[in-house]
C-alpha positions as CSV (number, residue, x, y, z in Angstrom):
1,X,14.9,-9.8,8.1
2,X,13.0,-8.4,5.2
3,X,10.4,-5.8,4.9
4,X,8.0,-6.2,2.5
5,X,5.0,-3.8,1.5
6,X,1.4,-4.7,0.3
7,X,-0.3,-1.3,-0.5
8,X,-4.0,-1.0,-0.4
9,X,-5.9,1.2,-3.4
10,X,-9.7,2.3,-3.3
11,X,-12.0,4.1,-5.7
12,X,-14.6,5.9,-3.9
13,X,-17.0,5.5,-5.9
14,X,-20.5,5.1,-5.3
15,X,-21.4,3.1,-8.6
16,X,-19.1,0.2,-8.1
17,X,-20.1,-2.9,-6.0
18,X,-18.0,-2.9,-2.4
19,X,-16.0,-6.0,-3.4
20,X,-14.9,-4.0,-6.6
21,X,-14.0,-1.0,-5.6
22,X,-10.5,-1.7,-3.8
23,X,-7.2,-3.7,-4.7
24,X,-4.4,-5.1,-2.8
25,X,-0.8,-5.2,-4.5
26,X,1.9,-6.6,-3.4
27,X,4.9,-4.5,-3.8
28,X,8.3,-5.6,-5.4
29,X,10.5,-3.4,-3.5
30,X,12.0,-4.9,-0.5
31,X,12.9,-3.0,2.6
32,X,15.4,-3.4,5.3
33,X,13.1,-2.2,8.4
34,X,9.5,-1.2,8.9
35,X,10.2,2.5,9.4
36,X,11.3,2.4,5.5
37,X,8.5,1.0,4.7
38,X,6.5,3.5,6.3
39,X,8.5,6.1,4.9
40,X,8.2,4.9,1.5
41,X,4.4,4.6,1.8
42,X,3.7,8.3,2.9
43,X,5.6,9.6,-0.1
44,X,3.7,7.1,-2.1
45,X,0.1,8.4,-0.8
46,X,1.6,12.2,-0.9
47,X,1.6,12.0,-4.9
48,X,-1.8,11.0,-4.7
49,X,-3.6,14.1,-6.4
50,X,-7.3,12.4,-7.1
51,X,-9.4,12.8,-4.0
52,X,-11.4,9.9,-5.2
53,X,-8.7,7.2,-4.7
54,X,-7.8,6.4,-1.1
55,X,-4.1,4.4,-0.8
56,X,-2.5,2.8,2.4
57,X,-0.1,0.3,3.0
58,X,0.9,-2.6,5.3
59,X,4.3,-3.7,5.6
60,X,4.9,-6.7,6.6
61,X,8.6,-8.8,7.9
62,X,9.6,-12.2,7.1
63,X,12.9,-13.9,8.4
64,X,15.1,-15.6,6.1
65,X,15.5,-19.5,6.9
């Protein structure tokens, strides 16, 4: 089973339309279990220094066929 991670970026910004103001990427890196993943994604938002961007993440699994 893979892991895979799809992080979520916003821009609070009260300019920008709703639909504009937040991205989903889809990671590269490949994990071998959730708590990884979640691991990985707290680190990620920890070096977060602007308090206008807002960052989560949703991992996700998928079996192998």
């Amino acid at each position: 089973m893979k892991v895979f991670l799809i992080m979520i970026v916003c821009l609070q910004d009260p300019f920008l339309e709703l639909g504009k103001s937040c991205i989903t990427v889809p990671m590269k890196e490949q994990f071998q279990s959730v708590p990884e993943c979640i691991y990985f994604v707290e680190g990620f938002k920890q070096r977060n220094y602007n308090s206008e961007i807002f960052m989560t993440g949703f991992c996700t699994t998928k079996q192998s066929i």
